[in-house]
PDB file of N, CA, C, O and CB in Angstrom:
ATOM      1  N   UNK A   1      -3.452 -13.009 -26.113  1.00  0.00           N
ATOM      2  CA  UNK A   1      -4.511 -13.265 -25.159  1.00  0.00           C
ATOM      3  C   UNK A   1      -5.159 -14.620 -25.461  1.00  0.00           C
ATOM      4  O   UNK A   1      -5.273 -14.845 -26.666  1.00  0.00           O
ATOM      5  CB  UNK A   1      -5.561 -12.132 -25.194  1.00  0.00           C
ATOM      6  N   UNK A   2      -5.568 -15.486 -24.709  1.00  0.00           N
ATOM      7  CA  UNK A   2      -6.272 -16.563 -24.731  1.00  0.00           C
ATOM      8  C   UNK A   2      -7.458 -16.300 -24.881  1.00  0.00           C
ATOM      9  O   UNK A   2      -8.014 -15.339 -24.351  1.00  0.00           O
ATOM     10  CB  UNK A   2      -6.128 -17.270 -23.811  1.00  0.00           C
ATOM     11  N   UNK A   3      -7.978 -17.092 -25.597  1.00  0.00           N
ATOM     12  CA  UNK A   3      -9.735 -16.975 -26.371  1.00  0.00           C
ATOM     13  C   UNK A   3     -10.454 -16.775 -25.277  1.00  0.00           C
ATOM     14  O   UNK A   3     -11.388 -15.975 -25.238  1.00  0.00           O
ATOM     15  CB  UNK A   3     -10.508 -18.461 -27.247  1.00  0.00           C
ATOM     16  N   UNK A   4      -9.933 -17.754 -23.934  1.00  0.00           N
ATOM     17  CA  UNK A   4     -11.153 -17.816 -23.043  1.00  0.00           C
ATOM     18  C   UNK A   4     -11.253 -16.440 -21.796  1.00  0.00           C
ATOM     19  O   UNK A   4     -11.777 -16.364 -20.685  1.00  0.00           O
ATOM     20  CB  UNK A   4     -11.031 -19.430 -22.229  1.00  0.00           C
ATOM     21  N   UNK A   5     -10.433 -15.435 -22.687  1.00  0.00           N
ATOM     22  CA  UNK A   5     -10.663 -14.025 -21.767  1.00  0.00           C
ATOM     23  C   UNK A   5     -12.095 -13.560 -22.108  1.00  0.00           C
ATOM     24  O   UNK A   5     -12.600 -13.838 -23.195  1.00  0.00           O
ATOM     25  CB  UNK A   5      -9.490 -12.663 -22.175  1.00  0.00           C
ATOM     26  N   UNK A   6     -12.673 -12.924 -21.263  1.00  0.00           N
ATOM     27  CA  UNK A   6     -13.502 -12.509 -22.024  1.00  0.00           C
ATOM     28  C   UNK A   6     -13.488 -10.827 -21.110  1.00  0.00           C
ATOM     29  O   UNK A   6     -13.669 -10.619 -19.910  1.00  0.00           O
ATOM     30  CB  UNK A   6     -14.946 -13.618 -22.134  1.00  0.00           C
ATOM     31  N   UNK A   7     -13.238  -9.964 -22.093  1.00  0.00           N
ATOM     32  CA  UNK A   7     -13.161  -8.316 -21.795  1.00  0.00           C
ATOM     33  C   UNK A   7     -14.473  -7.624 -21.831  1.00  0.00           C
ATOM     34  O   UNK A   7     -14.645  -6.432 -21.576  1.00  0.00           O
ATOM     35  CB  UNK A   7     -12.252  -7.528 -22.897  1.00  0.00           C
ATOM     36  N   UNK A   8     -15.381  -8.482 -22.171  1.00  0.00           N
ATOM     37  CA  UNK A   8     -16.433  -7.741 -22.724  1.00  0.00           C
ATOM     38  C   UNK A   8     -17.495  -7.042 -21.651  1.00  0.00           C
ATOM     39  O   UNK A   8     -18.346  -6.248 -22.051  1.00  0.00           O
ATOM     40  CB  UNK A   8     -17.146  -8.699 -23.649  1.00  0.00           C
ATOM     41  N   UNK A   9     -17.389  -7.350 -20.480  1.00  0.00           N
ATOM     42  CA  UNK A   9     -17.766  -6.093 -19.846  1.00  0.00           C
ATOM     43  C   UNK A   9     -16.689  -5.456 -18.659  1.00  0.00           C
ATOM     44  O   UNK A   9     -16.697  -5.068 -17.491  1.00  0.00           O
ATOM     45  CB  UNK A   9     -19.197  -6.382 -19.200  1.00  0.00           C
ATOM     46  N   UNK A  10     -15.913  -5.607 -19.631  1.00  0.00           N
ATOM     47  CA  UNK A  10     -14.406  -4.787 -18.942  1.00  0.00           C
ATOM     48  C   UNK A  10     -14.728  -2.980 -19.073  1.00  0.00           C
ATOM     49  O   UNK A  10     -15.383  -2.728 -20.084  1.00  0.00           O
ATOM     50  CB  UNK A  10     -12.589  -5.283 -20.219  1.00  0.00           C
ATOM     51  N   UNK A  11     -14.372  -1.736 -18.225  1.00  0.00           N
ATOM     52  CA  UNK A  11     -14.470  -0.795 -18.124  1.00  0.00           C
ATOM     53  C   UNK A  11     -13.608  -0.192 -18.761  1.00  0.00           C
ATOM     54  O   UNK A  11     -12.501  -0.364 -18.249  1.00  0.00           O
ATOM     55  CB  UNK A  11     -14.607  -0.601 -17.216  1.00  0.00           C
ATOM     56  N   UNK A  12     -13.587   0.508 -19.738  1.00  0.00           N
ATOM     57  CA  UNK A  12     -11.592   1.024 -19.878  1.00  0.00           C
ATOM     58  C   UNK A  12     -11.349   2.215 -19.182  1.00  0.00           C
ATOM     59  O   UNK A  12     -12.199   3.041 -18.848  1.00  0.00           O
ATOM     60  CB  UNK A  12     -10.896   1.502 -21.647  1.00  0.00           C
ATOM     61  N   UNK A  13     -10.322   2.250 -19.012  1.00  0.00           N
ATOM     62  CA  UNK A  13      -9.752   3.208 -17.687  1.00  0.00           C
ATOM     63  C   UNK A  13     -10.439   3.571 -16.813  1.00  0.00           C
ATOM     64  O   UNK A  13     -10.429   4.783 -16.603  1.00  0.00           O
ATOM     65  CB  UNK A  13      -9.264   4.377 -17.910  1.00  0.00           C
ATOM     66  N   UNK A  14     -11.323   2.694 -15.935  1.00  0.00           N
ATOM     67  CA  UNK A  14     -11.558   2.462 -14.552  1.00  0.00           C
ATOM     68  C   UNK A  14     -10.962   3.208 -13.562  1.00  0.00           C
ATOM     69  O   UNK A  14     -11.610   3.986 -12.861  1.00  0.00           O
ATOM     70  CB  UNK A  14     -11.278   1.310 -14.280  1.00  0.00           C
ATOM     71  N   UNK A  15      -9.879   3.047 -13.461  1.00  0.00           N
ATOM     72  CA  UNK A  15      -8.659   2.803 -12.394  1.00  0.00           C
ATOM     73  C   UNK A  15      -7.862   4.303 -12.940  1.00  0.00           C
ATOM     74  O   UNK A  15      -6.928   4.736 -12.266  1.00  0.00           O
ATOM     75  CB  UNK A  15      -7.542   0.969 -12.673  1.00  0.00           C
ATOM     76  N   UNK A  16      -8.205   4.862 -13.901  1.00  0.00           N
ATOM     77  CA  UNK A  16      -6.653   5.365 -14.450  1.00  0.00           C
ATOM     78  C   UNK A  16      -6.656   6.850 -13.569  1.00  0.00           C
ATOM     79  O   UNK A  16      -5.580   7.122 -13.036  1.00  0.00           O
ATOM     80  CB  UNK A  16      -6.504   5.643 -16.582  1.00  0.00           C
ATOM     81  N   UNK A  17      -7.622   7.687 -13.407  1.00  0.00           N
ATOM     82  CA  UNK A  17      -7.787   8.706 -12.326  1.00  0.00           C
ATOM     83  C   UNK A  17      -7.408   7.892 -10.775  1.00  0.00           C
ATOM     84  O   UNK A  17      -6.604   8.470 -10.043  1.00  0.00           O
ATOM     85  CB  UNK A  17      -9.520   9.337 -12.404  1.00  0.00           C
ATOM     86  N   UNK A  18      -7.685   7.273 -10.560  1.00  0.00           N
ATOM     87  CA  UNK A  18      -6.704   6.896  -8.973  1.00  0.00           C
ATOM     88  C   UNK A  18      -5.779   6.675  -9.106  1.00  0.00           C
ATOM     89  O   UNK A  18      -5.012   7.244  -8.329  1.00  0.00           O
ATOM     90  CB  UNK A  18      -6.879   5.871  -8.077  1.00  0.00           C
ATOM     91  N   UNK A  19      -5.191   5.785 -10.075  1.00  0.00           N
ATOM     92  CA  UNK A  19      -3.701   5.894 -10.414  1.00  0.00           C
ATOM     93  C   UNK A  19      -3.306   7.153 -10.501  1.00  0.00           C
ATOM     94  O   UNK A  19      -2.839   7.682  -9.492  1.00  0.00           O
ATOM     95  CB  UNK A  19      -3.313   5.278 -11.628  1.00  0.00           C
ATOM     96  N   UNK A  20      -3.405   7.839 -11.642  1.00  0.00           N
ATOM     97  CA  UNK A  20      -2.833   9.459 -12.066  1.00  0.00           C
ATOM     98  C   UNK A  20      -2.611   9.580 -10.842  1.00  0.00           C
ATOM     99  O   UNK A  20      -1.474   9.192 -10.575  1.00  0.00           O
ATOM    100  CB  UNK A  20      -3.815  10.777 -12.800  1.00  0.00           C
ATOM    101  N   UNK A  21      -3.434  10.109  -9.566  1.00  0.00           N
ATOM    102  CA  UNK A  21      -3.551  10.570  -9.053  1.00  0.00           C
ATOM    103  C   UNK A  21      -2.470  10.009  -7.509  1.00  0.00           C
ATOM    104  O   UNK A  21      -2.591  10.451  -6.366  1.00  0.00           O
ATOM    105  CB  UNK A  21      -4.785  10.709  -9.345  1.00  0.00           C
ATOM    106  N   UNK A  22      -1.711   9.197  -7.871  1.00  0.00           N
ATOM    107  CA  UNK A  22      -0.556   8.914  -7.069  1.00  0.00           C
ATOM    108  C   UNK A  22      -1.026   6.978  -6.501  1.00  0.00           C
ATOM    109  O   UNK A  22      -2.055   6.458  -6.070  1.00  0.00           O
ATOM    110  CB  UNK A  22      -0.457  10.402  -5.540  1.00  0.00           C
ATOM    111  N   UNK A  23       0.085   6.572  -6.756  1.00  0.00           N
ATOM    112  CA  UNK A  23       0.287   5.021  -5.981  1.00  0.00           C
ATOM    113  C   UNK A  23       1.389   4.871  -5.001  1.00  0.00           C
ATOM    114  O   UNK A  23       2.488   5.407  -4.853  1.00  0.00           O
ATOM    115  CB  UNK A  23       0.624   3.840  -7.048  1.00  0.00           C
ATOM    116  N   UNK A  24       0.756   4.014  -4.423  1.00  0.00           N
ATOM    117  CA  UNK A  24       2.111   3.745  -3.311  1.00  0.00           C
ATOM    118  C   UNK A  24       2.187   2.156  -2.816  1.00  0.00           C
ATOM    119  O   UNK A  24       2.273   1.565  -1.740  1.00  0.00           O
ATOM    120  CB  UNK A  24       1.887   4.792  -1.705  1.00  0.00           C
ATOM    121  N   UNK A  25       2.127   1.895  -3.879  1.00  0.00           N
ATOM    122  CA  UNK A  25       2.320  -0.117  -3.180  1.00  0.00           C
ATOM    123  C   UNK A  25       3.704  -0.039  -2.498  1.00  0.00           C
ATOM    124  O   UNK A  25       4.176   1.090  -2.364  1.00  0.00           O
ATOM    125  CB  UNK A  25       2.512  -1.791  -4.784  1.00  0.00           C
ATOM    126  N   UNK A  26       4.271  -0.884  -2.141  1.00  0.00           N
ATOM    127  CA  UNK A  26       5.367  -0.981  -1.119  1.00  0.00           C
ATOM    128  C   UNK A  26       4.742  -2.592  -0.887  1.00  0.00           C
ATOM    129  O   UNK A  26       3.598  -2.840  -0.505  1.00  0.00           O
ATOM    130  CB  UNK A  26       5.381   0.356   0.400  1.00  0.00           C
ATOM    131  N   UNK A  27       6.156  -3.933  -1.332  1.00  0.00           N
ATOM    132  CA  UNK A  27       6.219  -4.711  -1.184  1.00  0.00           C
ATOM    133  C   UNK A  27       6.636  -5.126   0.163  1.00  0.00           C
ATOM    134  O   UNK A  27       7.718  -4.669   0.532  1.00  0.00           O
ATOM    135  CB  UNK A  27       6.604  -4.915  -2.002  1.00  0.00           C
ATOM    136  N   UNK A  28       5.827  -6.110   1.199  1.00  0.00           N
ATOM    137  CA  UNK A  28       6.692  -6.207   2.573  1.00  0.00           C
ATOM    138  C   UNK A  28       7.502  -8.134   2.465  1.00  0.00           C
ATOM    139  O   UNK A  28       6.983  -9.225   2.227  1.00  0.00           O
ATOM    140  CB  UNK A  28       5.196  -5.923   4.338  1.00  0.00           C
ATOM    141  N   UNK A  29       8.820  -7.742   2.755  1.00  0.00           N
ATOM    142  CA  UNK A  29       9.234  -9.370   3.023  1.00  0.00           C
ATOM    143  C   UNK A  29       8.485 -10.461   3.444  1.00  0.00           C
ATOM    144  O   UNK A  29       7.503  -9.985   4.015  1.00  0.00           O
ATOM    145  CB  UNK A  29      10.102  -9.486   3.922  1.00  0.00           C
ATOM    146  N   UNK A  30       8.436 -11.537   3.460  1.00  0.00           N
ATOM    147  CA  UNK A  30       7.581 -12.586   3.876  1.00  0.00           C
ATOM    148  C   UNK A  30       7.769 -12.470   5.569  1.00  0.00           C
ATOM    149  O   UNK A  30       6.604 -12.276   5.914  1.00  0.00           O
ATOM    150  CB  UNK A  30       8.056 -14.134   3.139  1.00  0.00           C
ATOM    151  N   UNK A  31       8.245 -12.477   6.296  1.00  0.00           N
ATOM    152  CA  UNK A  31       8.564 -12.347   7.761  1.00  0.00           C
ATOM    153  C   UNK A  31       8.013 -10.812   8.503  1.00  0.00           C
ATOM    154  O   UNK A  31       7.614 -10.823   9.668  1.00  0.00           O
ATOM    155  CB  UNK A  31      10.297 -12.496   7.866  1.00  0.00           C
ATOM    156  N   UNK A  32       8.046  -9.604   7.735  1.00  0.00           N
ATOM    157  CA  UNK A  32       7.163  -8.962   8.233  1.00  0.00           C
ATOM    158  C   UNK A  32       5.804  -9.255   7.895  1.00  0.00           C
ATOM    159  O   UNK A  32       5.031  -9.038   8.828  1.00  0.00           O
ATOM    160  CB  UNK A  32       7.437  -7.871   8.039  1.00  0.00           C
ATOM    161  N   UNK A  33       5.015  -9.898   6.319  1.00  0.00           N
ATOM    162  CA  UNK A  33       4.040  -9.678   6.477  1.00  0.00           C
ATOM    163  C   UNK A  33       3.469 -10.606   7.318  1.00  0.00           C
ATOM    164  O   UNK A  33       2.249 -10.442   7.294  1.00  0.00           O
ATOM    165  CB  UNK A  33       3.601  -9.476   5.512  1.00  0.00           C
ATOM    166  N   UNK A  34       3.895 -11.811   8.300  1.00  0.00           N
ATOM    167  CA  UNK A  34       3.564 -12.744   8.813  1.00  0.00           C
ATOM    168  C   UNK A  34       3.161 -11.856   9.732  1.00  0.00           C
ATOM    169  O   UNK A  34       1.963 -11.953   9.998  1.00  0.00           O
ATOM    170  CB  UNK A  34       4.359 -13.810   8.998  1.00  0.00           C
ATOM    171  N   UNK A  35       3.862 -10.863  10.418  1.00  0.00           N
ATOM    172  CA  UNK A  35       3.190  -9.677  11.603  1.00  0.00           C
ATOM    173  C   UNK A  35       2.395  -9.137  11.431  1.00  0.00           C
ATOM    174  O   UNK A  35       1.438  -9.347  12.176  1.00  0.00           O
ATOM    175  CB  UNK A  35       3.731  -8.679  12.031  1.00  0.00           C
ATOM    176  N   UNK A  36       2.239  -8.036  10.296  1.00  0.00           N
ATOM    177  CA  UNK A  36       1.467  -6.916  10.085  1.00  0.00           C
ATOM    178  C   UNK A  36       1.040  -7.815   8.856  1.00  0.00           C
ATOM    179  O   UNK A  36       1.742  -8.218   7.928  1.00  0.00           O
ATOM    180  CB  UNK A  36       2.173  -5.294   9.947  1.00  0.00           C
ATOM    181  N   UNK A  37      -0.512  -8.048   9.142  1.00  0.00           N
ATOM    182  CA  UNK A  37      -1.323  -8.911   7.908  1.00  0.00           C
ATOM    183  C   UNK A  37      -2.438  -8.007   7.540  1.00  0.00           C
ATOM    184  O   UNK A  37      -3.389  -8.688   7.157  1.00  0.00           O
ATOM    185  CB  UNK A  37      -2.016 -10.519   8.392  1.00  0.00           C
ATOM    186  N   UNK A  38      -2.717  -6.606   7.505  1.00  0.00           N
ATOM    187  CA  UNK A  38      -3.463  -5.843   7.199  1.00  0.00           C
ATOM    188  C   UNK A  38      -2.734  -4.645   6.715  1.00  0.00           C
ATOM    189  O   UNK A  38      -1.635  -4.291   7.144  1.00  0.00           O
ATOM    190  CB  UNK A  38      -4.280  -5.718   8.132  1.00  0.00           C
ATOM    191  N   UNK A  39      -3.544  -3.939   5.627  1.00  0.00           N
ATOM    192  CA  UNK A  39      -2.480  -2.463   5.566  1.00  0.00           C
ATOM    193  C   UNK A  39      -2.792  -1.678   6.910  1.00  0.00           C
ATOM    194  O   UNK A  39      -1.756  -1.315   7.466  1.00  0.00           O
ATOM    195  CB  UNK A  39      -2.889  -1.227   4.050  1.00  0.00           C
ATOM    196  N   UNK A  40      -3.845  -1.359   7.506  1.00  0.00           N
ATOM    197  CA  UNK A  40      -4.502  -0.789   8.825  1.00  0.00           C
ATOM    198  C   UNK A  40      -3.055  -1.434   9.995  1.00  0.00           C
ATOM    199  O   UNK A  40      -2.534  -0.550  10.674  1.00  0.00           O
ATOM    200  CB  UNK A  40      -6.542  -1.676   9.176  1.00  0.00           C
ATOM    201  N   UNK A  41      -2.777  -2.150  10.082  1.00  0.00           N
ATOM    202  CA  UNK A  41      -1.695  -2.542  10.863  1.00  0.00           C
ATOM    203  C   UNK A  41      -0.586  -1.891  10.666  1.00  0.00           C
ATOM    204  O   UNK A  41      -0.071  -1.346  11.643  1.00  0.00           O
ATOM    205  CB  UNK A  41      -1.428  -3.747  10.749  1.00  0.00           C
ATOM    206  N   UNK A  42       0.067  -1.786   9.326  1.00  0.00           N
ATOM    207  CA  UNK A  42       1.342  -1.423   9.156  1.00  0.00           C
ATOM    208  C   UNK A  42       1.520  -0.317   8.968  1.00  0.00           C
ATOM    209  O   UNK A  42       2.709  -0.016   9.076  1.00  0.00           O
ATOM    210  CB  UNK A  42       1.900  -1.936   8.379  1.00  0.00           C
ATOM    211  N   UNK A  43       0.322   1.158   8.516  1.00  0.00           N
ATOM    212  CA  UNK A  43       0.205   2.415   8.761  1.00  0.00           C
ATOM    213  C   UNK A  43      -0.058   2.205  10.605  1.00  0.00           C
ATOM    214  O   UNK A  43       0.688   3.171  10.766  1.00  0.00           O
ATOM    215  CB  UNK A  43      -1.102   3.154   7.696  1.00  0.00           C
ATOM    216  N   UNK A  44      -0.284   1.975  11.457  1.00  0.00           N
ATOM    217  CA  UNK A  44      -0.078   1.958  12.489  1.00  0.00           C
ATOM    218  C   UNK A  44       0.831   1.749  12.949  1.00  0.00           C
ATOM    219  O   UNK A  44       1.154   2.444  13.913  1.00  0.00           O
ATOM    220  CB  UNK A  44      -0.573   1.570  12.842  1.00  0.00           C
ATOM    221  N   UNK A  45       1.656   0.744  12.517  1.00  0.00           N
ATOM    222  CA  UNK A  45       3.022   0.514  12.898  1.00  0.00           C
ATOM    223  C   UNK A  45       4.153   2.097  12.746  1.00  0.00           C
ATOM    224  O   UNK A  45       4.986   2.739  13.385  1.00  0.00           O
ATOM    225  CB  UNK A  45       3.518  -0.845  11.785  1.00  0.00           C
ATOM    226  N   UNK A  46       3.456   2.077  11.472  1.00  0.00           N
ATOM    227  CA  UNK A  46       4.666   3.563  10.773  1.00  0.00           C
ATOM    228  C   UNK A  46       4.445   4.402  11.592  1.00  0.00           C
ATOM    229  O   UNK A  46       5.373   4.777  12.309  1.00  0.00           O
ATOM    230  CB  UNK A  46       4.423   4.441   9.151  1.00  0.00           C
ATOM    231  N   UNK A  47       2.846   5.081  11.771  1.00  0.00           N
ATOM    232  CA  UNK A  47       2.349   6.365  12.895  1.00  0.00           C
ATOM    233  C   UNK A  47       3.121   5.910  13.529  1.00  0.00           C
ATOM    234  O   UNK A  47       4.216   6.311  13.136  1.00  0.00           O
ATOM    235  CB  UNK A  47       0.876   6.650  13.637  1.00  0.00           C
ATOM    236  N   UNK A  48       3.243   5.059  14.592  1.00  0.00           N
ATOM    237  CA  UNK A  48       3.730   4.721  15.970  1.00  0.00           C
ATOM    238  C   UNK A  48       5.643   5.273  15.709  1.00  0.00           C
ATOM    239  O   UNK A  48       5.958   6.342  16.234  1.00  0.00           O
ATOM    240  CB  UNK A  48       3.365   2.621  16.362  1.00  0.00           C
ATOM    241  N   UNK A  49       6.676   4.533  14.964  1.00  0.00           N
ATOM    242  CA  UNK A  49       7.321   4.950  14.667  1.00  0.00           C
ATOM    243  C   UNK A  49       7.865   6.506  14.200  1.00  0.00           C
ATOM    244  O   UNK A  49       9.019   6.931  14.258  1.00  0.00           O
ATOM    245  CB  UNK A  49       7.236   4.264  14.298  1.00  0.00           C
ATOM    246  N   UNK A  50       6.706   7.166  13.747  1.00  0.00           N
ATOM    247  CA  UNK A  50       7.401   8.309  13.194  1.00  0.00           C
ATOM    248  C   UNK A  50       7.271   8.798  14.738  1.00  0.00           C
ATOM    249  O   UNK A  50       8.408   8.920  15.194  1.00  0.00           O
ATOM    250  CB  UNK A  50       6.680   9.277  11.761  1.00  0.00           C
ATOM    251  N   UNK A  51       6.564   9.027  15.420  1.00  0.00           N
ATOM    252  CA  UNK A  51       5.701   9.577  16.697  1.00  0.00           C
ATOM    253  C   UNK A  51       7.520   9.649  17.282  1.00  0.00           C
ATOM    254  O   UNK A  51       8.215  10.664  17.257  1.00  0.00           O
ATOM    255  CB  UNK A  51       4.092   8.203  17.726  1.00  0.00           C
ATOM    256  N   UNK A  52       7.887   8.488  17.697  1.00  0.00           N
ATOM    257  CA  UNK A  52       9.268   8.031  17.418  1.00  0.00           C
ATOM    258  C   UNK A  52       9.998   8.439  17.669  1.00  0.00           C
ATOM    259  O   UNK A  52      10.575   8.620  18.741  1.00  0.00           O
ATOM    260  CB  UNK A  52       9.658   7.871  16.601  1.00  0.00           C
ATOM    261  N   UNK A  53      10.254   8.863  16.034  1.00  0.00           N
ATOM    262  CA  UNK A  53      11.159   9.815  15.343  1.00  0.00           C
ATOM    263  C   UNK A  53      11.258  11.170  15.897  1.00  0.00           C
ATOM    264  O   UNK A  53      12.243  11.783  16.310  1.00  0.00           O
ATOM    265  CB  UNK A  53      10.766   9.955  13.992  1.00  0.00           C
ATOM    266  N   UNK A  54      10.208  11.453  15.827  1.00  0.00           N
ATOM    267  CA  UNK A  54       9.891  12.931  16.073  1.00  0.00           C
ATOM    268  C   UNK A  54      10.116  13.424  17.552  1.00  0.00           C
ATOM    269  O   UNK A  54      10.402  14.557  17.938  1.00  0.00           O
ATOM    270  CB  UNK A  54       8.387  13.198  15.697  1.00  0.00           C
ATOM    271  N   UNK A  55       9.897  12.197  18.322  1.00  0.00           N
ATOM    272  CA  UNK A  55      10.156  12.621  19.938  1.00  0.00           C
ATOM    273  C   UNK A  55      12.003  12.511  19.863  1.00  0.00           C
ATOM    274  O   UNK A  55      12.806  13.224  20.463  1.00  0.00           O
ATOM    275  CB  UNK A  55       9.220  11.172  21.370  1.00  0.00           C
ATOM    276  N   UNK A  56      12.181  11.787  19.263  1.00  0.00           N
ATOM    277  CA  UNK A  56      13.587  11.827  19.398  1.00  0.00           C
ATOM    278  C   UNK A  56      14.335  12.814  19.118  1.00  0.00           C
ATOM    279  O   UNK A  56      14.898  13.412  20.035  1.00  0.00           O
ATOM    280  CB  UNK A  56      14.066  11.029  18.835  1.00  0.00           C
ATOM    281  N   UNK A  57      14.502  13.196  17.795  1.00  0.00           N
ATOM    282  CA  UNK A  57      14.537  14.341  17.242  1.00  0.00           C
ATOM    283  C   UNK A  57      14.464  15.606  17.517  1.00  0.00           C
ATOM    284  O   UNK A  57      14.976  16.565  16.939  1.00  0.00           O
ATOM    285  CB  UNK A  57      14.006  14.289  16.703  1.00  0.00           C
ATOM    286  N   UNK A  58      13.635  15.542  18.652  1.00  0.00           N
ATOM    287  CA  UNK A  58      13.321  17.072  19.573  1.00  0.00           C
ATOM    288  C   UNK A  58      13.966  17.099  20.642  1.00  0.00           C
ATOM    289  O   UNK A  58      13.867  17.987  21.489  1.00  0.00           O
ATOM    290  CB  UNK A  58      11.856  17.385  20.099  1.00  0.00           C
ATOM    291  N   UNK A  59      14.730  16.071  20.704  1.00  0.00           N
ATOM    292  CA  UNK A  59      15.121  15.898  22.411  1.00  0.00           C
ATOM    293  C   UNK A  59      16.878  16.220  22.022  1.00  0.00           C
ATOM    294  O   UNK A  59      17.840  16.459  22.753  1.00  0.00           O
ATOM    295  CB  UNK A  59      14.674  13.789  23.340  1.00  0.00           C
ATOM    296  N   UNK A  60      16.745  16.101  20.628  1.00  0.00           N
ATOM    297  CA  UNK A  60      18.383  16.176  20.464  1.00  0.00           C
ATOM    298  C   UNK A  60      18.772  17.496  19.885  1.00  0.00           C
ATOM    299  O   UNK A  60      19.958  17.755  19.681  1.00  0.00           O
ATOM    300  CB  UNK A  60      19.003  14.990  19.441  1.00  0.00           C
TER     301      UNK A  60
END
């Protein structure tokens, strides 16, 4: 570590109960994220898609 960190009002395990508790990052290519520039966008995108899926799926 470099001297000029300074941890000292760092929390320890902050984060570690939301983690435990499941992650889901998902990296997007540079060309989709130029479209969908919000996560609110791209869970919309997916809803819209599964909606989709599911109509399709019933029809077959």
């Amino acid at each position: 570590m470099r001297k000029e960190y300074d941890f000292s009002k760092g929390v320890r395990g902050k984060y570690a109960a939301k983690y435990k508790a499941g992650t889901n990052i998902v990296l997007l290519d540079p060309d989709v994220a130029k479209v969908f520039k919000t996560p609110r966008s791209v869970n919309q995108a997916l809803r819209s898609l599964t909606q989709i899926l599911k109509s399709q799926s019933q029809k077959a």
